[in-house]
DOKERO-220431 format. One record per residue: y, x, z of N, C-alpha, C in turn. Coordinates in steps of 0.05 Angstrom, whole numbers, plus 5000, padded with zeros to 4 digits. Layout:
BEGIN
YXZYXZYXZ ...
//
This chain:
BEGIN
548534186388550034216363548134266339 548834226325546834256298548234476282 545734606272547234916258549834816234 549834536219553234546211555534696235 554934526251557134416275556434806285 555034896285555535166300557335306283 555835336259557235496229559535436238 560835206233563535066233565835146255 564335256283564735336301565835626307 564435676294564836056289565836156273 566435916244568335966228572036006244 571835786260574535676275574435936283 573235996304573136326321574136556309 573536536281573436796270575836766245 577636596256580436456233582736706232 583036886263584937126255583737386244 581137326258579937506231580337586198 578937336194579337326164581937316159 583837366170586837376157587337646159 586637756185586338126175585538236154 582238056155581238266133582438206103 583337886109584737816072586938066066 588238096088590738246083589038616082 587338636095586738916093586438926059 584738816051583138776020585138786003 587538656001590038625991591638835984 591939026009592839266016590939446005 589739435995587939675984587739505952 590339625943590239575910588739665895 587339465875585039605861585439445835 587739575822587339535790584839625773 584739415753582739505731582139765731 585239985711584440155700584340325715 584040325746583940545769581640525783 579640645774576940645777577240785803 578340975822578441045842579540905861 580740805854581940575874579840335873 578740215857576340015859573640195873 573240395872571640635892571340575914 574440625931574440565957573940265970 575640115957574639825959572339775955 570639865946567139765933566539945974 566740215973566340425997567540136024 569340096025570139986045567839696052 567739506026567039276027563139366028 562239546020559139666026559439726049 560939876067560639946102560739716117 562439466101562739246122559939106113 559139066090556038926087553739066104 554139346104551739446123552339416150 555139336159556039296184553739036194 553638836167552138586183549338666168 547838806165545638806153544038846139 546238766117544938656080544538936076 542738956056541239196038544039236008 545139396011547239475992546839675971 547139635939547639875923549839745916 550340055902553240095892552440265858 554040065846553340105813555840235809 554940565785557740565775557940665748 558940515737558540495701561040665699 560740835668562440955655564440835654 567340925659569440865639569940565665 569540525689570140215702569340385727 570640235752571040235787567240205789 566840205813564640205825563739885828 561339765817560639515831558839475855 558639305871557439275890555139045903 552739025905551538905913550138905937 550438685944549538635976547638355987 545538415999543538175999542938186025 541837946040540337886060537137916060 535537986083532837916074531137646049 529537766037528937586021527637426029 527737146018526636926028524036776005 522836506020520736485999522536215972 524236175986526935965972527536195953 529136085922531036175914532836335920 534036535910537136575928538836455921 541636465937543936475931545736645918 546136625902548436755888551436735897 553336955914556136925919558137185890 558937035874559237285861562637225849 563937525853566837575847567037775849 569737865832571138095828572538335849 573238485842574938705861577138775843 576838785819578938865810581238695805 584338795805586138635800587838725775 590138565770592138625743593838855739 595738895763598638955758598639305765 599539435767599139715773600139725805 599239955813599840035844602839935847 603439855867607039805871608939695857 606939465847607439205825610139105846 608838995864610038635876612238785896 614338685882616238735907616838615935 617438725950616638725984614338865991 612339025977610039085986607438975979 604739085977602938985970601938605992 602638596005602938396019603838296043 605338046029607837916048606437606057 607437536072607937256085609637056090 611036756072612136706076611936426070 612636226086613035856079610135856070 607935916092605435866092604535936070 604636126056603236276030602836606036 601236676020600537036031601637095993 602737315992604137435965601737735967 601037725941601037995930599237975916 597438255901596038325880593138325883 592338035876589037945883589237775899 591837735917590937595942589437245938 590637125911589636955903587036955883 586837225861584537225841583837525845 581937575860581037335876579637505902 581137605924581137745943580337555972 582037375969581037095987578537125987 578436945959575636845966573337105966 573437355967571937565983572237476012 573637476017573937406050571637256057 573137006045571336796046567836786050 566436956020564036966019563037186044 563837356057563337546081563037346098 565037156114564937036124562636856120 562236696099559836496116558236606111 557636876097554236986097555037096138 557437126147556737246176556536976190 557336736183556736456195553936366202 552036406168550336386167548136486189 549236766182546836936202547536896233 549936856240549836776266548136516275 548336286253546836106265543536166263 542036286248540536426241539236306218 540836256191539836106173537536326155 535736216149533136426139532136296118 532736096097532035866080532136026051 534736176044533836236024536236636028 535236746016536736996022539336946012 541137006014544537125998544937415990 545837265962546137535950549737605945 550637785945553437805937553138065920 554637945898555538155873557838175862 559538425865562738425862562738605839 563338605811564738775798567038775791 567139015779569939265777571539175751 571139045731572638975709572338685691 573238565707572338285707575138235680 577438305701580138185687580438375658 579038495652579138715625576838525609 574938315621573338215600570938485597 570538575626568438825628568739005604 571139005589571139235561570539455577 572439465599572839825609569439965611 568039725616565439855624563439835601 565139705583563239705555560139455558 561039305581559339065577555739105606 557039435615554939535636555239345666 557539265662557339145681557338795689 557538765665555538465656552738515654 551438685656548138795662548338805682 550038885698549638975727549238665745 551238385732551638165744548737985733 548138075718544837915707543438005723 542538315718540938405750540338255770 543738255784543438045810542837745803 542837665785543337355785540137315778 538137445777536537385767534137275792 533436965775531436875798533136685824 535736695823537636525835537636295825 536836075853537735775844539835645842 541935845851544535685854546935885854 549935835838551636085838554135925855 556236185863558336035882560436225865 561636195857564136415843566136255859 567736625865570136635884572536695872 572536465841575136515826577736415845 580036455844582336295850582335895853 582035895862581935565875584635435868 583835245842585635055834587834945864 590334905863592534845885591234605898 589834375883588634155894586134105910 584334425902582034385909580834305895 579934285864578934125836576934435841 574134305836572034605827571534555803 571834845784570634855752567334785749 567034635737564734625721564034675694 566334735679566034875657568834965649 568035215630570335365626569535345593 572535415579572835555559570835765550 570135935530570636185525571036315512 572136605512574236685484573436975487 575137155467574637425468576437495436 576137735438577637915419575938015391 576837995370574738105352577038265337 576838565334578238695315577038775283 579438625268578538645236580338915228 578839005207580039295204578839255179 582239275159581839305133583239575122 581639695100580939925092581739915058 583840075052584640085015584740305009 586640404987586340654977589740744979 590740954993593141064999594341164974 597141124967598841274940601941234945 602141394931605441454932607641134928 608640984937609340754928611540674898 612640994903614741004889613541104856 611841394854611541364832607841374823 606641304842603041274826602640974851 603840724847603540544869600740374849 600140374827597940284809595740434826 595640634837592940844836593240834874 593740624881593940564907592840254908 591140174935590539914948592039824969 593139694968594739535002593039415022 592339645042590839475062591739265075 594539305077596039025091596238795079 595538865056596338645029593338405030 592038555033589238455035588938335066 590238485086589638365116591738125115 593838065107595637865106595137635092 592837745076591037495063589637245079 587537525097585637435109587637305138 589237445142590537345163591337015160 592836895131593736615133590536525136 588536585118585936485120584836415151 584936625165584236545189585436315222 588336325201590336205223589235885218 588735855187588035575171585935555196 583935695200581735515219582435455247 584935485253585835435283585835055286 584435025305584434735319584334765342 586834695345586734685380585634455395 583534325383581734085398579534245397 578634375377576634515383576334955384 576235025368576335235367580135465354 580835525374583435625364582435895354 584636085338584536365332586936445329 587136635335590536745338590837085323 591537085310591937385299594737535317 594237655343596637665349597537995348 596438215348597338475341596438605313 597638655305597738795266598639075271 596539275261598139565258596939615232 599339735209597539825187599640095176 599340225154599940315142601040615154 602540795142604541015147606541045151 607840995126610041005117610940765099 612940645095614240535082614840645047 613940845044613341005020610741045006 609340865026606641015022605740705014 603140705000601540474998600040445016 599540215039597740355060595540365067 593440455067590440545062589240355096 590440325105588940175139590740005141 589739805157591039435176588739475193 590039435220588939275241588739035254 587938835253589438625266587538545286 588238455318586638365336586238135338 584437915334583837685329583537535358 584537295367583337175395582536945384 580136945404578036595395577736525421 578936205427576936085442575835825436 573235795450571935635436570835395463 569535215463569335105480566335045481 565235085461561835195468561535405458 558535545470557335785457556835815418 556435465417555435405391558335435373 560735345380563035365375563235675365 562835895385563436125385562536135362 558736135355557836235335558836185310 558835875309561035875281563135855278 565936115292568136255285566936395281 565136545288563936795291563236875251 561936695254561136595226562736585199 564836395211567336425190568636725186 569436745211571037085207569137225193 566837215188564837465175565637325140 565337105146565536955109568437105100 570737105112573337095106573037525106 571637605110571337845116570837925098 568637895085567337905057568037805034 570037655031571737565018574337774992 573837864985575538124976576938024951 579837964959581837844942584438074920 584238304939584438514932582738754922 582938814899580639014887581339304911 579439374913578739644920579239664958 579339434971579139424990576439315002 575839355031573539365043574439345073 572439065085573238985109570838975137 572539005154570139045181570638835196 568638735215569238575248568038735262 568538755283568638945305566538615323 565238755347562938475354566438365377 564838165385566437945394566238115432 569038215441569838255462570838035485 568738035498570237675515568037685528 568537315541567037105549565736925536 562936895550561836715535563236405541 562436105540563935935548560635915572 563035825583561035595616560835345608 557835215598557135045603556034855616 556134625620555934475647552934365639 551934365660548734325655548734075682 545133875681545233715698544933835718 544034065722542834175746546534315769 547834415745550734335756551534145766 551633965750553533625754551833655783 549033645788547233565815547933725835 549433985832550534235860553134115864 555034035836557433935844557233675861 556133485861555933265875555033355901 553133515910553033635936554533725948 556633905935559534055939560533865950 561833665937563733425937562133335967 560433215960558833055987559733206012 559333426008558933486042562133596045 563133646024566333756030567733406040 566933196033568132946040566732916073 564632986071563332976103564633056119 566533286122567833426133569833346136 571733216119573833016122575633186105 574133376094576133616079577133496049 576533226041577733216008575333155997 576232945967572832975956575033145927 573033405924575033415905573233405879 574933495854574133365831572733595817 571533425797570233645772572133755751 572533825740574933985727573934215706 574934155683575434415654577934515655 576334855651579335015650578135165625 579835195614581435395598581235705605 581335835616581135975631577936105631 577636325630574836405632573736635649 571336605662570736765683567236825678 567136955694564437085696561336795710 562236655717560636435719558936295698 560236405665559136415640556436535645 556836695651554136955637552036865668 552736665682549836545710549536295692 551236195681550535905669547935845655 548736215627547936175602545036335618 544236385639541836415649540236205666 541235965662540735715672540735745702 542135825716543835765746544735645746 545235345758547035245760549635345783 552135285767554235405785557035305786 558335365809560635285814562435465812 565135405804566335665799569335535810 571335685818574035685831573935605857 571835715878571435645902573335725918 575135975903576236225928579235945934 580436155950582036005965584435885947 586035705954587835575929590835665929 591935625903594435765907594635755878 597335905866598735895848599136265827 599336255796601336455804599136655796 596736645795595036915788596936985762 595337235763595437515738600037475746 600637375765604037435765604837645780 607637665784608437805810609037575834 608437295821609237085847605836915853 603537175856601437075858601937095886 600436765898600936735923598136555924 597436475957595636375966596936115990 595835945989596635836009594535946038 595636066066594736126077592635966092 592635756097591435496111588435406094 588935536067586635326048584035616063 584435876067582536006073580735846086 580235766113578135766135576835446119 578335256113577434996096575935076075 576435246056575335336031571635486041 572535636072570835836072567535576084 569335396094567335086110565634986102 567034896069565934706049563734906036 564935116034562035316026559635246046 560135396064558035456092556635166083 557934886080556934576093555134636059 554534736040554534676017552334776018 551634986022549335176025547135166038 548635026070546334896088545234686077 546034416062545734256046544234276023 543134496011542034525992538134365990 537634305986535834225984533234395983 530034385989528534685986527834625957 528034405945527434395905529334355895 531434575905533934535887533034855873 
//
């Protein structure tokens, strides 16, 4: 047998497995803003990495859950990069029926699709690997704690923590949620939050409203101004939460408004980035004075050749298999595969298992795509080339 055909072998073997452990992982809810609960999960998923070997730390940033990294001996090859989340959306005792159910060949609950699977998944063929005794290039796995917050909770520590690992890697595997068809991202969107905060002078409305500034008066300005630059072919902006003033008596001295951008390159980003500062500085109202807050988000994932050249490998050996050739694909949608891109890794991203329904209460998995999803990896990796 040839180490595919073994891998391939021991994947089959180890098929009720990985449905335990999907469902254990599942069962141990780990929302964002419950840094203790992403604790034990990081505690659980570090005892099972030292179970097979790998050399493990455990990062834990202010204000965000614990992250976790886990590697194989190092090799004189590149590494591999396996990298995804722990944290999920909905609060403890979201999904009704229980944190997870089974039914008409789909698994229900919170992560089980974004992206708890495909954890499964990456355990599994780094334990495939080492059974057959692959030694070519090390594997690395890196899971953080506030992915679905756009790492705010951790104030951006734990986007340091995912560079760390990614660094000196020839190749990335992200274990986002897996398009229903099997389509892998090669490039994403990327967007983020910028809060503008305009500042006037507070007065009585009724009798000194002269010796008063309208901060809202001035944000409602800037607000049509900024909606004007919305293109939804290229760069959108959305002003979608406004808080200002006191009282309805009062003239009101503060406006908040939270701005969303996405953009479809990095270069894109910079010039919204750009505009909102022009429209900022802009002062249409006397005695007012305006801020941007830096840009809260994703960068965008760009597709590089050295991508297009991993995706065709992907494809290749997932058609070898008889598993599908599947496609290249832009989402909308943005993930942490940005920040390996914009370090020139080439990478794949929505590997984890397929299904419908993330960030819902009807997030579901199809149960069957696991051990196929976990294959095309394993066949992808052995396939790698030593000048890739």
């Amino acid at each position: 047998m040839t180490q595919l055909d073994q891998a391939l072998a021991y994947l089959d073997q180890c098929r009720e497995e990985m449905l335990f452990l999907w469902e254990t992982l599942v069962r141990m809810e780990s929302p964002s803003a419950d840094p203790e609960a992403i604790d034990r999960l990081a505690s659980h998923l570090d005892t099972y990495c030292r179970a097979l070997g790998m050399e493990t730390e455990k990062f834990r940033p202010e204000g965000a859950g614990t992250c976790l990294a886990a590697a194989t001996p190092a090799r004189a090859l590149p590494p591999i990069l396996l990298l995804g989340h722990m944290d999920t959306v909905h609060p403890v005792g979201s999904f009704p029926g229980g944190p997870f159910t089974r039914r008409d060949g789909c698994v229900y609950g919170p992560g089980v699709h974004d992206c708890k699977g495909g954890l499964v998944m990456a355990l599994y063929v780094i334990r495939a690997l080492q059974h057959i005794g692959y030694d070519r290039r090390q594997l690395r796995l890196a899971l953080v704690s506030d992915e679905e917050t756009a790492h705010t909770l951790s104030q951006g520590q734990t986007v340091d923590f995912l560079r760390r690992e990614a660094q000196g890697c020839g190749a990335a595997f992200t274990f986002e949620s897996g398009l229903p068809d099997g389509s892998v991202v090669t490039r994403r969107k990327g967007g983020g939050i910028v809060q503008l905060q305009v500042r006037g002078i507070a007065s009585h409305a009724g009798t000194a409203p002269e010796q008063g500034t309208s901060a809202v008066l001035e944000a409602a300005r800037k607000i049509v101004a900024i909606q004007a630059l919305s293109d939804p072919a290229h760069t959108t902006f959305n002003c979608g939460i406004i808080h200002g003033g006191t009282s309805a008596n009062v003239v009101p001295d503060r406006c908040e408004v939270s701005v969303a951008l996405r953009f479809h390159t990095n270069r894109d980003r910079d010039e919204a980035l750009s505009a909102l500062q022009s429209i900022c500085g802009r002062v249409e109202t006397p005695g007012t004075q305006c801020t941007l807050s830096p840009l809260a988000g994703f960068p965008a994932m760009e597709e590089t050749d050295r991508t297009a050249a991993l995706f065709a490998l992907y494809r290749d050996t997932s058609t070898a298999l008889g598993l599908g050739t599947p496609e290249s694909v832009y989402s909308a949608g943005c993930s942490d595969s940005a920040y390996t891109t914009a370090l020139g890794i080439p990478t794949l991203c929505a590997l984890g298992v397929l299904g419908q329904g993330q960030h819902s209460p009807d997030e579901h998995a199809f149960a069957d795509s696991l051990l196929p999803q976990a294959k095309r990896l394993a066949a992808a990796i052995l396939a790698l080339p030593d000048d890739f």
